[in-house]
mmCIF file of the N, C-alpha and C atoms, coordinates in Angstrom:
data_MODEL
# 
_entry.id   MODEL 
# 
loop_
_atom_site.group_PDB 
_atom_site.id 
_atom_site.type_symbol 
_atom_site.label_atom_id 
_atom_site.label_alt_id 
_atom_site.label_comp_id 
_atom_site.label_asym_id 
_atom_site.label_entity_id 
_atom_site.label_seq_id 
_atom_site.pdbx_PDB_ins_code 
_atom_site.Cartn_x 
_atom_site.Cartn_y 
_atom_site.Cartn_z 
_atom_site.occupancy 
_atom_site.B_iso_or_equiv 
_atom_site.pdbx_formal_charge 
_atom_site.auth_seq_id 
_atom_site.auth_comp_id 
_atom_site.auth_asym_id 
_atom_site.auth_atom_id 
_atom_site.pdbx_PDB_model_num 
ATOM 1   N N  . UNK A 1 1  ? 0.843   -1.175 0.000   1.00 0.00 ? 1  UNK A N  1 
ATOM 2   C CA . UNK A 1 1  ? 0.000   0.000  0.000   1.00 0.00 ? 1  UNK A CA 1 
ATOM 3   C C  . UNK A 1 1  ? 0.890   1.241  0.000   1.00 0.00 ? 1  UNK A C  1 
ATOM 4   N N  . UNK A 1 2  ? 0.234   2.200  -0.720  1.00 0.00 ? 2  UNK A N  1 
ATOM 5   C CA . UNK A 1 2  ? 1.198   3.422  -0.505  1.00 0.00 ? 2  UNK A CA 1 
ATOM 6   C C  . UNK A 1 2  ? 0.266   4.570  -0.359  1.00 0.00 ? 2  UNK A C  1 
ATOM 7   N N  . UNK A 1 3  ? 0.588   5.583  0.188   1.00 0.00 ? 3  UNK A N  1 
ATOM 8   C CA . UNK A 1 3  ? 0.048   6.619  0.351   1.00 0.00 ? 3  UNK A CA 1 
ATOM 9   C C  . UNK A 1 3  ? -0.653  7.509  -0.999  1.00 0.00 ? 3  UNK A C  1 
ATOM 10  N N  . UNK A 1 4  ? -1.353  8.219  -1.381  1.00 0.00 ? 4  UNK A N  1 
ATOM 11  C CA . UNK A 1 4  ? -2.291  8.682  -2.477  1.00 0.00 ? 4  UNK A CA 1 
ATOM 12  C C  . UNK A 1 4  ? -0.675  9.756  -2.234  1.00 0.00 ? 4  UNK A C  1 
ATOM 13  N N  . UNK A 1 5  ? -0.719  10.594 -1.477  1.00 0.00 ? 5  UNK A N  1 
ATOM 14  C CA . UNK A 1 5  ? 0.053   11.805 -1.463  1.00 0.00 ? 5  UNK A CA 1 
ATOM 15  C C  . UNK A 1 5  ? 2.165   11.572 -1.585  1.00 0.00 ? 5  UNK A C  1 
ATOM 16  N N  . UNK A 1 6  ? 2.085   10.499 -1.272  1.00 0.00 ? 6  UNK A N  1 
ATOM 17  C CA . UNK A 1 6  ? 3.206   9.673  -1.900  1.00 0.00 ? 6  UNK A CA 1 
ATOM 18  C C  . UNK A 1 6  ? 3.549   9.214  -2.777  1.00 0.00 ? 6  UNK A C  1 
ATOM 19  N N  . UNK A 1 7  ? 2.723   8.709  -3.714  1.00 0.00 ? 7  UNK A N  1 
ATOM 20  C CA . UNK A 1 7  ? 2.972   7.645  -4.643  1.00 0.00 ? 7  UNK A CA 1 
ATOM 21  C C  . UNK A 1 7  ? 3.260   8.762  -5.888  1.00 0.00 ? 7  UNK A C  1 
ATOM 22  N N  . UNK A 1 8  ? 3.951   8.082  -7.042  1.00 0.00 ? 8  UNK A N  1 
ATOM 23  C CA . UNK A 1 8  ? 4.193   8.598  -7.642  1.00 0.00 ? 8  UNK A CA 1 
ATOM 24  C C  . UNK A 1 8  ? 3.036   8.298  -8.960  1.00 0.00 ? 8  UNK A C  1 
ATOM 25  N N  . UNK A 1 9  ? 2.855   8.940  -9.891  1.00 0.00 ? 9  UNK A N  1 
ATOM 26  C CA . UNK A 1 9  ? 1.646   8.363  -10.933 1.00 0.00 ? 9  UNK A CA 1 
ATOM 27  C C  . UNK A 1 9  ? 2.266   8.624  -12.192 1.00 0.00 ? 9  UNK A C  1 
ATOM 28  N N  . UNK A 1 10 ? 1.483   7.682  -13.365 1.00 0.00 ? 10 UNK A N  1 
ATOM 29  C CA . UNK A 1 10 ? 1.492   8.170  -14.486 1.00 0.00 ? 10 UNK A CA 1 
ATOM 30  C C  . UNK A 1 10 ? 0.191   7.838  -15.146 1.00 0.00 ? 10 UNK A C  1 
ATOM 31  N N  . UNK A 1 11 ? 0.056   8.898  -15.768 1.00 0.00 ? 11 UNK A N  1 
ATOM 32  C CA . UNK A 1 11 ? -1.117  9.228  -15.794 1.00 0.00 ? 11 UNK A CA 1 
ATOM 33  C C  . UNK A 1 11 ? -1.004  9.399  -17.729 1.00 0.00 ? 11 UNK A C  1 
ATOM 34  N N  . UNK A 1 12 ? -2.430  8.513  -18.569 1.00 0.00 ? 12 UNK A N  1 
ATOM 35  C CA . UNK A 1 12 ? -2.280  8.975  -20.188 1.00 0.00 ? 12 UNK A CA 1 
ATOM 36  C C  . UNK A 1 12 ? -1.831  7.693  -20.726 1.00 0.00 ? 12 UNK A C  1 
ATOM 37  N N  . UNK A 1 13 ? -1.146  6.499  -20.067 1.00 0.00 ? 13 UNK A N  1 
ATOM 38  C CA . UNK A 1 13 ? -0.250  5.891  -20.509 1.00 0.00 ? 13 UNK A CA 1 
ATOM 39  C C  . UNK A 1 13 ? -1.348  4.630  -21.632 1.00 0.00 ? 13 UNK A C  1 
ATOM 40  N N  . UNK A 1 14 ? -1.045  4.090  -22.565 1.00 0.00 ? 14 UNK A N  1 
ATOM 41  C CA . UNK A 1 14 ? -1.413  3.079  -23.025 1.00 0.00 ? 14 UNK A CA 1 
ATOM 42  C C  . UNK A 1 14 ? -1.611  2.067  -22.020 1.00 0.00 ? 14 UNK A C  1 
ATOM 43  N N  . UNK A 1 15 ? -1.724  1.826  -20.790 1.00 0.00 ? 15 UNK A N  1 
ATOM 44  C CA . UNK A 1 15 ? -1.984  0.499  -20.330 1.00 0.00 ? 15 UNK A CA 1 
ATOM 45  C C  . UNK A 1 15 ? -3.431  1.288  -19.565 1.00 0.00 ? 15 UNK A C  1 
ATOM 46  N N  . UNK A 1 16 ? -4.273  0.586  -20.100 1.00 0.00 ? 16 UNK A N  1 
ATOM 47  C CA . UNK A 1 16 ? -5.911  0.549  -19.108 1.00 0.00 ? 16 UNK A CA 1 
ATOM 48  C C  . UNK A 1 16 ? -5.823  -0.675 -18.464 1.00 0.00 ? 16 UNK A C  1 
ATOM 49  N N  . UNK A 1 17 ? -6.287  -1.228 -17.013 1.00 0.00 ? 17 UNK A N  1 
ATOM 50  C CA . UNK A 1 17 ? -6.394  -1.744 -16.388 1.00 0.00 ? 17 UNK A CA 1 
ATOM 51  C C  . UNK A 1 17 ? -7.647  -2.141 -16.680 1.00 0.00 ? 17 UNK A C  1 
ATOM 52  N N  . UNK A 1 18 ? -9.018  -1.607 -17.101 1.00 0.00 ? 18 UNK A N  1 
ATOM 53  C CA . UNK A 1 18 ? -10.460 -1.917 -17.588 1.00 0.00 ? 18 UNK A CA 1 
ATOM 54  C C  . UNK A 1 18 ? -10.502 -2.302 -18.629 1.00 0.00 ? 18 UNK A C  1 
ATOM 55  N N  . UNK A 1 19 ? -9.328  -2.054 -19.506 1.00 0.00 ? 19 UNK A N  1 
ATOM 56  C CA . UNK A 1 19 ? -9.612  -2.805 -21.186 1.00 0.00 ? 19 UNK A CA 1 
ATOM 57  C C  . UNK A 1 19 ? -10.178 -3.941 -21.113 1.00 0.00 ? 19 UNK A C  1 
ATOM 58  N N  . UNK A 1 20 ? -11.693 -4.327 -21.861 1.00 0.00 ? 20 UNK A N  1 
ATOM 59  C CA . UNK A 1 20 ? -11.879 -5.394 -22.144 1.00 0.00 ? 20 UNK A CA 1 
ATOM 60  C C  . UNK A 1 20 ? -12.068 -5.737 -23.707 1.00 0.00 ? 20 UNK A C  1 
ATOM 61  N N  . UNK A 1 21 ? -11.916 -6.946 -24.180 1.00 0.00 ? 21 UNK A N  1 
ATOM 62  C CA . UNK A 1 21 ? -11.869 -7.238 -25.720 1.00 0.00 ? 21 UNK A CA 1 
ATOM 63  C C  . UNK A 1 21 ? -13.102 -7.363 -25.813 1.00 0.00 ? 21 UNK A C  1 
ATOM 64  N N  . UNK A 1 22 ? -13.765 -7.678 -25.388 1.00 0.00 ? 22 UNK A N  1 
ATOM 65  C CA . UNK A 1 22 ? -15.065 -7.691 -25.579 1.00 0.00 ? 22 UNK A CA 1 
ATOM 66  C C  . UNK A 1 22 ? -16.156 -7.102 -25.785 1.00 0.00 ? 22 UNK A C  1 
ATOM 67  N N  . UNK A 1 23 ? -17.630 -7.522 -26.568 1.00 0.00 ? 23 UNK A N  1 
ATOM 68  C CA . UNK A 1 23 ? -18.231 -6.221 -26.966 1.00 0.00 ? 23 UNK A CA 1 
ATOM 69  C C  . UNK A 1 23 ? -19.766 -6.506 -26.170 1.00 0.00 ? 23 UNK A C  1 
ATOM 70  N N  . UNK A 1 24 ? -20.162 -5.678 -25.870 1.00 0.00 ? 24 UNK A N  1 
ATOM 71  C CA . UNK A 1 24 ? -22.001 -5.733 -25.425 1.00 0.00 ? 24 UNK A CA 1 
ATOM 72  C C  . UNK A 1 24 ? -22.744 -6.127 -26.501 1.00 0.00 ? 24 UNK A C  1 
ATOM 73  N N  . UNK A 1 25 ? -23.683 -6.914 -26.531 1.00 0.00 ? 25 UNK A N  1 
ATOM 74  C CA . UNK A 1 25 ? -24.371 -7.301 -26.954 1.00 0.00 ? 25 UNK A CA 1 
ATOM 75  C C  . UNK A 1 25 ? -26.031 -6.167 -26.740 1.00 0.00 ? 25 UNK A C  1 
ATOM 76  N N  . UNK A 1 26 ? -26.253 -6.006 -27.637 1.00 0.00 ? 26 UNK A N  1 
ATOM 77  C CA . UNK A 1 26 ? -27.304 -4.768 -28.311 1.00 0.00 ? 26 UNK A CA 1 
ATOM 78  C C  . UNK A 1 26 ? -28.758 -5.647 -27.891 1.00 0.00 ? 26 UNK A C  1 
ATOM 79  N N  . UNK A 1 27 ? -29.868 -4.872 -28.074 1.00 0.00 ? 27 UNK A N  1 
ATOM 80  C CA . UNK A 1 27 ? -31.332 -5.375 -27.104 1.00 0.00 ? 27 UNK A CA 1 
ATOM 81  C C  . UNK A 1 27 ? -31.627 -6.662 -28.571 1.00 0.00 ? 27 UNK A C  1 
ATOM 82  N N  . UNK A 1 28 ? -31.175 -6.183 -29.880 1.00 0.00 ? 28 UNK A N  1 
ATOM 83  C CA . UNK A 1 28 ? -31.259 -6.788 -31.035 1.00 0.00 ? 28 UNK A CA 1 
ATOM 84  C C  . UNK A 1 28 ? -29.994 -8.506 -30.631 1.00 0.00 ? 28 UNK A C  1 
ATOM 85  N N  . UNK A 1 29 ? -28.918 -8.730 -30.047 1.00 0.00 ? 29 UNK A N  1 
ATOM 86  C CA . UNK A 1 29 ? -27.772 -9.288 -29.882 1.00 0.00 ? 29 UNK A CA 1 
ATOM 87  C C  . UNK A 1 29 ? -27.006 -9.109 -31.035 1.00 0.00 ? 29 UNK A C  1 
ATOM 88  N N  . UNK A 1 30 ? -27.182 -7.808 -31.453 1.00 0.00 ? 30 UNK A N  1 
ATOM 89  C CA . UNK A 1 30 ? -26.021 -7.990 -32.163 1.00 0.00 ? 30 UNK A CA 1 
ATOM 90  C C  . UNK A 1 30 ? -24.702 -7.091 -31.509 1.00 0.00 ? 30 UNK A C  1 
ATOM 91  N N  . UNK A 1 31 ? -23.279 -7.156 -31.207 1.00 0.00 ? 31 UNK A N  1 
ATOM 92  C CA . UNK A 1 31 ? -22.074 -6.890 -30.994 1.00 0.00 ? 31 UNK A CA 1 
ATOM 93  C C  . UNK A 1 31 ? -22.284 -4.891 -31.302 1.00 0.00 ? 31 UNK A C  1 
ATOM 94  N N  . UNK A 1 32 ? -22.021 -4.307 -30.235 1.00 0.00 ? 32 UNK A N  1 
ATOM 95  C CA . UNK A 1 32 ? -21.831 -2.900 -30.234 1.00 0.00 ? 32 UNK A CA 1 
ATOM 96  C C  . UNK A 1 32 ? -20.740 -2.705 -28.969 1.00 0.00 ? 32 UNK A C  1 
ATOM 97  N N  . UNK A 1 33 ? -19.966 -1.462 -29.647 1.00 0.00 ? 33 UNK A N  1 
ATOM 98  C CA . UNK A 1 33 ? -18.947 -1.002 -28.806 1.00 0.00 ? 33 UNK A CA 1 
ATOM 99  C C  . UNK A 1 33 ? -19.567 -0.173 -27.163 1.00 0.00 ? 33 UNK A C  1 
ATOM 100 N N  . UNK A 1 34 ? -18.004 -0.544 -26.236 1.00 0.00 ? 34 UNK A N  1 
ATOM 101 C CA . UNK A 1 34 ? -18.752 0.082  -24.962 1.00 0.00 ? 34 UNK A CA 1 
ATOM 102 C C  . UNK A 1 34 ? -18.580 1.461  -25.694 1.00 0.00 ? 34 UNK A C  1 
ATOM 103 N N  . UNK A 1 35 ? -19.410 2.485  -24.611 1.00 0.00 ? 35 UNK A N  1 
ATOM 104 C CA . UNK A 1 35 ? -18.807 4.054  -25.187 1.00 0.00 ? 35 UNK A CA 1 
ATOM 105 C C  . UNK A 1 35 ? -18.773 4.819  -23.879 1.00 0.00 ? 35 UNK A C  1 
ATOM 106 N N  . UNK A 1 36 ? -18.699 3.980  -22.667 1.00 0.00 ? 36 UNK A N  1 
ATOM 107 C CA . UNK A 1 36 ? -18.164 4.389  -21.725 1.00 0.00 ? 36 UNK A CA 1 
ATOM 108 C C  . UNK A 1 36 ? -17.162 3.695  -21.112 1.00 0.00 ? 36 UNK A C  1 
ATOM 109 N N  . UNK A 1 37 ? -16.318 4.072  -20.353 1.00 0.00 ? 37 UNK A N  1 
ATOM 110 C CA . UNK A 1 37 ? -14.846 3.388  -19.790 1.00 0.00 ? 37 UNK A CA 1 
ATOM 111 C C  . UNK A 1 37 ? -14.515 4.015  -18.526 1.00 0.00 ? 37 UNK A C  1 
ATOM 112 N N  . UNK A 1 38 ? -14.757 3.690  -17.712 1.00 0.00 ? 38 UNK A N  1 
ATOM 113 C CA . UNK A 1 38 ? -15.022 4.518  -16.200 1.00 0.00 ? 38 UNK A CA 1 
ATOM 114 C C  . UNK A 1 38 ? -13.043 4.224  -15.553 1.00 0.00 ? 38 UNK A C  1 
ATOM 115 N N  . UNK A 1 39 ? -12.277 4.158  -16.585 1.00 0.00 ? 39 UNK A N  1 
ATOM 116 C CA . UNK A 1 39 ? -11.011 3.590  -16.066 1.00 0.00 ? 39 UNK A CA 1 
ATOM 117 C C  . UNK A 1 39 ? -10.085 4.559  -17.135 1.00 0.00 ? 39 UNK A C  1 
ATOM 118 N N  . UNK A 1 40 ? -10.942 5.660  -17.704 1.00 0.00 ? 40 UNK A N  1 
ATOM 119 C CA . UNK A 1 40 ? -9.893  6.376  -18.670 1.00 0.00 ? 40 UNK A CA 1 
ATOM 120 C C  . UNK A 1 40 ? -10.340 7.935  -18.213 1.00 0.00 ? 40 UNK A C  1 
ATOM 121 N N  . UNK A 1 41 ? -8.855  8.470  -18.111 1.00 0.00 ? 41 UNK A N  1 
ATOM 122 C CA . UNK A 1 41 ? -7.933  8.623  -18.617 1.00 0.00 ? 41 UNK A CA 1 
ATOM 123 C C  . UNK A 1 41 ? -7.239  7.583  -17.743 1.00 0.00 ? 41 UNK A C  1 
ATOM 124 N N  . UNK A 1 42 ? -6.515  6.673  -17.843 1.00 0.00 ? 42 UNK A N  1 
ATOM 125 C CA . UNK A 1 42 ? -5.456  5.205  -17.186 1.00 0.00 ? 42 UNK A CA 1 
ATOM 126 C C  . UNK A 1 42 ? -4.713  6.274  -16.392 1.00 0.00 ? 42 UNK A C  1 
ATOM 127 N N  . UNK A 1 43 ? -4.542  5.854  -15.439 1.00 0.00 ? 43 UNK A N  1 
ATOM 128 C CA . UNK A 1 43 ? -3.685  6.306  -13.689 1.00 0.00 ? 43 UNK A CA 1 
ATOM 129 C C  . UNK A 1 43 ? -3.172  5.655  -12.797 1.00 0.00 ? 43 UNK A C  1 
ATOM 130 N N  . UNK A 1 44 ? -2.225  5.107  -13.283 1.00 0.00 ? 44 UNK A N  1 
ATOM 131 C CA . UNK A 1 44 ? -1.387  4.303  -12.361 1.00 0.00 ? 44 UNK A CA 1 
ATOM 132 C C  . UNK A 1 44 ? -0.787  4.602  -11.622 1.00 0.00 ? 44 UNK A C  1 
ATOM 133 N N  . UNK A 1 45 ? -0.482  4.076  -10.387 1.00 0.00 ? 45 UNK A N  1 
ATOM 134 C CA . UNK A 1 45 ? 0.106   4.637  -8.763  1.00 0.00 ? 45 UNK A CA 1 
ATOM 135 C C  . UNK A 1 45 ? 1.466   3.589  -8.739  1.00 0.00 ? 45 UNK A C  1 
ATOM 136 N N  . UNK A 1 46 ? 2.560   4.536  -8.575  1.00 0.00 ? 46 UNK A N  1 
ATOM 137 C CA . UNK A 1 46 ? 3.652   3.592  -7.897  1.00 0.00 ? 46 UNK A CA 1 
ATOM 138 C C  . UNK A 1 46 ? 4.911   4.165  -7.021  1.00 0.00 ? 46 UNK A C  1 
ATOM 139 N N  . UNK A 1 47 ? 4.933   3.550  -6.223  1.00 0.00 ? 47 UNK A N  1 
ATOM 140 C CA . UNK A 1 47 ? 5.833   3.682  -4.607  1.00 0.00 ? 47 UNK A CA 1 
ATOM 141 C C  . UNK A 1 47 ? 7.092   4.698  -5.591  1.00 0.00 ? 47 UNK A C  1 
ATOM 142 N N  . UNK A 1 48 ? 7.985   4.278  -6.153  1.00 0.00 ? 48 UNK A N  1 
ATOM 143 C CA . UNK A 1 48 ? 9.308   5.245  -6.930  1.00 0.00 ? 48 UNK A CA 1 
ATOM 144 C C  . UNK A 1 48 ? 8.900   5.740  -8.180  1.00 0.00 ? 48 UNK A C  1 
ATOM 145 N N  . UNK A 1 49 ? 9.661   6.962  -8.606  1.00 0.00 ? 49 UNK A N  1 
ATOM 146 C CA . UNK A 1 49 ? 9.735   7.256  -9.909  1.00 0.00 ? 49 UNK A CA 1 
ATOM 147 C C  . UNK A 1 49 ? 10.153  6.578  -10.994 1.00 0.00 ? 49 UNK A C  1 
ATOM 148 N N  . UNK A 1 50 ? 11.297  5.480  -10.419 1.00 0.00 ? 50 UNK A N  1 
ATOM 149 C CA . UNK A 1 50 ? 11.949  5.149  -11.642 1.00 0.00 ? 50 UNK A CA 1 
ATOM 150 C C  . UNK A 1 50 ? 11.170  3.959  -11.704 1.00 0.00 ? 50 UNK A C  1 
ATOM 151 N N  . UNK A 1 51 ? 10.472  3.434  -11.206 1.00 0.00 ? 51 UNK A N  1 
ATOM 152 C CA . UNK A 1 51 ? 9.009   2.565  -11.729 1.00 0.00 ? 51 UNK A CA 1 
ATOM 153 C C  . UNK A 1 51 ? 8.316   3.229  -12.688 1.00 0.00 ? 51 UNK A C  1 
ATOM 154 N N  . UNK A 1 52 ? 8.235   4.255  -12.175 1.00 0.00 ? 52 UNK A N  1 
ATOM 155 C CA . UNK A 1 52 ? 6.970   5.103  -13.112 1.00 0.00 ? 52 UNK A CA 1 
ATOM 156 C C  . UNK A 1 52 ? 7.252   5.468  -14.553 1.00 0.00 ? 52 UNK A C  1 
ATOM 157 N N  . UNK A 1 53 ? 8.596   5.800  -14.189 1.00 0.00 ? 53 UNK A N  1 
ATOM 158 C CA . UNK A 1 53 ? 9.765   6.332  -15.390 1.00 0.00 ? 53 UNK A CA 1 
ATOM 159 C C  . UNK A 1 53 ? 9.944   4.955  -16.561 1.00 0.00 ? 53 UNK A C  1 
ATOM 160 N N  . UNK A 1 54 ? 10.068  4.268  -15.886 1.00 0.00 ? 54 UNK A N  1 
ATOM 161 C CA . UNK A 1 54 ? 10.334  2.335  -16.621 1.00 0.00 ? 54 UNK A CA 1 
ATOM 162 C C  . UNK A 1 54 ? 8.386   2.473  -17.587 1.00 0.00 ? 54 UNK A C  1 
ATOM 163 N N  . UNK A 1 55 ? 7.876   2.431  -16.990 1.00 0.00 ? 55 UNK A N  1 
ATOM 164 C CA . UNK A 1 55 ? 6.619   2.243  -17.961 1.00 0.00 ? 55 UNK A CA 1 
ATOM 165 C C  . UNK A 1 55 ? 6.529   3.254  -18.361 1.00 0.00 ? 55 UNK A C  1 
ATOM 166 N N  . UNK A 1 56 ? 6.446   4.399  -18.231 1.00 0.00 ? 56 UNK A N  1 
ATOM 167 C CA . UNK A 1 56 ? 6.265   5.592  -19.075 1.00 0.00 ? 56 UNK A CA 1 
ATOM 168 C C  . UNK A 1 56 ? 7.149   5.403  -20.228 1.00 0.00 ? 56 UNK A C  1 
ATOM 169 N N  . UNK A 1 57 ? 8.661   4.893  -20.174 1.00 0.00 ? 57 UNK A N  1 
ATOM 170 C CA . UNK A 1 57 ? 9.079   4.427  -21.589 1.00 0.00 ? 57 UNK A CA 1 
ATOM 171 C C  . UNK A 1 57 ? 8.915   3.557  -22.038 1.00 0.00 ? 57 UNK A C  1 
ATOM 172 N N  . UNK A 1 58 ? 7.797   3.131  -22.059 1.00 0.00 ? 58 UNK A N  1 
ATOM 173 C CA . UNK A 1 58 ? 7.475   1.594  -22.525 1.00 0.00 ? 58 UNK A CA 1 
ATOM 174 C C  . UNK A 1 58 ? 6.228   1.788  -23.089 1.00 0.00 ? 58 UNK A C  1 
ATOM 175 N N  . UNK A 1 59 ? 5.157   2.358  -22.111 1.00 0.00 ? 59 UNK A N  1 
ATOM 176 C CA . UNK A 1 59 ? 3.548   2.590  -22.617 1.00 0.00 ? 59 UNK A CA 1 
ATOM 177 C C  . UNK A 1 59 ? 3.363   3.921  -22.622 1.00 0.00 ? 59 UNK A C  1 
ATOM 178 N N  . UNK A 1 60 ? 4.154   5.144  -22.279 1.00 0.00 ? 60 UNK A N  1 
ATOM 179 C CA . UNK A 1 60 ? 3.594   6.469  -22.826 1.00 0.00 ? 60 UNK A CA 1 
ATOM 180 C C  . UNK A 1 60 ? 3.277   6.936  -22.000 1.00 0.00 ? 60 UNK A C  1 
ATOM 181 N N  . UNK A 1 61 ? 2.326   8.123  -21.431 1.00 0.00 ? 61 UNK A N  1 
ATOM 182 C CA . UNK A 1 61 ? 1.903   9.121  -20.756 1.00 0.00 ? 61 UNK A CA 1 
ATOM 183 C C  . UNK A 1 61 ? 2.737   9.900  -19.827 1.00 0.00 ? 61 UNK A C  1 
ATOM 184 N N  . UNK A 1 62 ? 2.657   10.404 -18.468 1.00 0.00 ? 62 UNK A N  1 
ATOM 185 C CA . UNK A 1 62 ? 2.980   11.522 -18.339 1.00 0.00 ? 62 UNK A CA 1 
ATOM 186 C C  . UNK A 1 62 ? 3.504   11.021 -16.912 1.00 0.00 ? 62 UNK A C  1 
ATOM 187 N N  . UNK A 1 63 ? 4.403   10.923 -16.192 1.00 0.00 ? 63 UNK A N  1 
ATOM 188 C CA . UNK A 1 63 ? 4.782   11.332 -14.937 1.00 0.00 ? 63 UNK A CA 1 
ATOM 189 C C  . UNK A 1 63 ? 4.621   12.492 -13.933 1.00 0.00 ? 63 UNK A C  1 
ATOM 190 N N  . UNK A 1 64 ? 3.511   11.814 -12.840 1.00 0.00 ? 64 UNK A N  1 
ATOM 191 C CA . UNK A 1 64 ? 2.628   13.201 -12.002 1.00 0.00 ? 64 UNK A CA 1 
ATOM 192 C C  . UNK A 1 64 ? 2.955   12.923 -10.826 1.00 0.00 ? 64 UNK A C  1 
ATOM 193 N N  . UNK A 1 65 ? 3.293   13.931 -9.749  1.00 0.00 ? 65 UNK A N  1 
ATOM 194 C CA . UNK A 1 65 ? 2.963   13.746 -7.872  1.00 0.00 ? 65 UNK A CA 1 
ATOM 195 C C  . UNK A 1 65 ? 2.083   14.154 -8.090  1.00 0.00 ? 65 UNK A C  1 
ATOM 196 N N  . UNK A 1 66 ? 1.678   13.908 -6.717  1.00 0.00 ? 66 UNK A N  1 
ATOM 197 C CA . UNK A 1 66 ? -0.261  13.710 -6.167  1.00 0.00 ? 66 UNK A CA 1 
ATOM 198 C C  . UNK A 1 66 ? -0.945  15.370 -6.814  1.00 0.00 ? 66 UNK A C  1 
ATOM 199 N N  . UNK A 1 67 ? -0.116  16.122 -6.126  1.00 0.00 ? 67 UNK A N  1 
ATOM 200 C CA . UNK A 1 67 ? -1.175  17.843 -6.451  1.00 0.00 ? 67 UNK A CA 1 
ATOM 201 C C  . UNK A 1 67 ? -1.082  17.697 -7.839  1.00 0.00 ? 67 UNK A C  1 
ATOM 202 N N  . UNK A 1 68 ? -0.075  17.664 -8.549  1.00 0.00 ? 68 UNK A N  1 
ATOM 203 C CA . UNK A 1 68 ? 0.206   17.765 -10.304 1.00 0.00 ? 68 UNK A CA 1 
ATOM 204 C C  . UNK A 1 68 ? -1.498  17.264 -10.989 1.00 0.00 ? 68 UNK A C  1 
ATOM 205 N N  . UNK A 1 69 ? -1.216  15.745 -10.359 1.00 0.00 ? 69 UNK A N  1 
ATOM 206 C CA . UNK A 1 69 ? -2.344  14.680 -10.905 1.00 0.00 ? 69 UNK A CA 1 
ATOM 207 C C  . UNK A 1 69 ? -3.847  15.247 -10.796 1.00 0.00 ? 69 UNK A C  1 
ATOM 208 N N  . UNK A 1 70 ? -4.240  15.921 -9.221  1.00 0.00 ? 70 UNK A N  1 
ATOM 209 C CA . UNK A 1 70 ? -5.324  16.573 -8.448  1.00 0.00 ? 70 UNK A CA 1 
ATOM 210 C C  . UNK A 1 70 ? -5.831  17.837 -9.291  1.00 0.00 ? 70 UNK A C  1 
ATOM 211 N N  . UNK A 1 71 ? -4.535  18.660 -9.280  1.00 0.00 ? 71 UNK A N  1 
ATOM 212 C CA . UNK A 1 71 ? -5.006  19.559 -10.066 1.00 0.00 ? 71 UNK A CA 1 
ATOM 213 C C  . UNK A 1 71 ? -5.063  19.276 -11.970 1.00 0.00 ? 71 UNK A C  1 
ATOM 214 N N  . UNK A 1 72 ? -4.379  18.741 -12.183 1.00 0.00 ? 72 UNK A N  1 
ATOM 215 C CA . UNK A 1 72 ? -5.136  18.109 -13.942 1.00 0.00 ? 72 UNK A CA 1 
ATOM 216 C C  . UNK A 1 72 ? -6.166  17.604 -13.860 1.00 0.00 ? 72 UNK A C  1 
ATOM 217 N N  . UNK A 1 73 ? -6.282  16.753 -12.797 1.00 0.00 ? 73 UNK A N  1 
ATOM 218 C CA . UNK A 1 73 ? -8.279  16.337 -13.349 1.00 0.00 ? 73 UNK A CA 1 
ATOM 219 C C  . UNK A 1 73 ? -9.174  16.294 -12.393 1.00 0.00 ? 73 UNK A C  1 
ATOM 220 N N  . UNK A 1 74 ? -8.936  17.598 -11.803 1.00 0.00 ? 74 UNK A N  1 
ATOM 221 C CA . UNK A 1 74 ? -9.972  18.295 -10.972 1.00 0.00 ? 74 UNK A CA 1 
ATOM 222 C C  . UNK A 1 74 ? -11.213 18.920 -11.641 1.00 0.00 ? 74 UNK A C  1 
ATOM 223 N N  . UNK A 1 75 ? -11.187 18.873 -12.785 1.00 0.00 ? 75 UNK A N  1 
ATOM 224 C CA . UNK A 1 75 ? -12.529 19.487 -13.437 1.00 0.00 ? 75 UNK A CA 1 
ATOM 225 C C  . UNK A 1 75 ? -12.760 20.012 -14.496 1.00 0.00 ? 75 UNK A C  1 
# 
């Protein structure tokens, strides 16, 4: 466990934790996309930077501390 105000984040990155391959099935059954994703923008929490730093060059997005993160998607 780590602290919210500790941890380090990256935030944007290609890895969603909610990605599913899969599609909903329509009132008809036929296959329609979700068009909500309650897991994006992707925000991953981790204890060091150079964790954060290691996937950020690997899957992309942005390296944030806690206020950085708070105040970007505060509203």
């Amino acid at each position: 466990m780590v602290e919210p105000e500790s941890a380090i984040y990256l935030a944007g990155s290609e890895v969603n934790m909610c990605h599913q391959a899969h599609q909903q099935p329509s009132a008809e059954h036929q296959p329609m996309p979700e068009a909500f994703d309650r897991c994006s923008p992707s925000i991953l929490a981790f204890t060091n930077r150079e964790a954060a730093d290691s996937m950020r060059r690997q899957h992309g997005g942005e390296v944030l501390v806690f206020n950085q993160l708070r105040v970007r998607f505060s509203g």
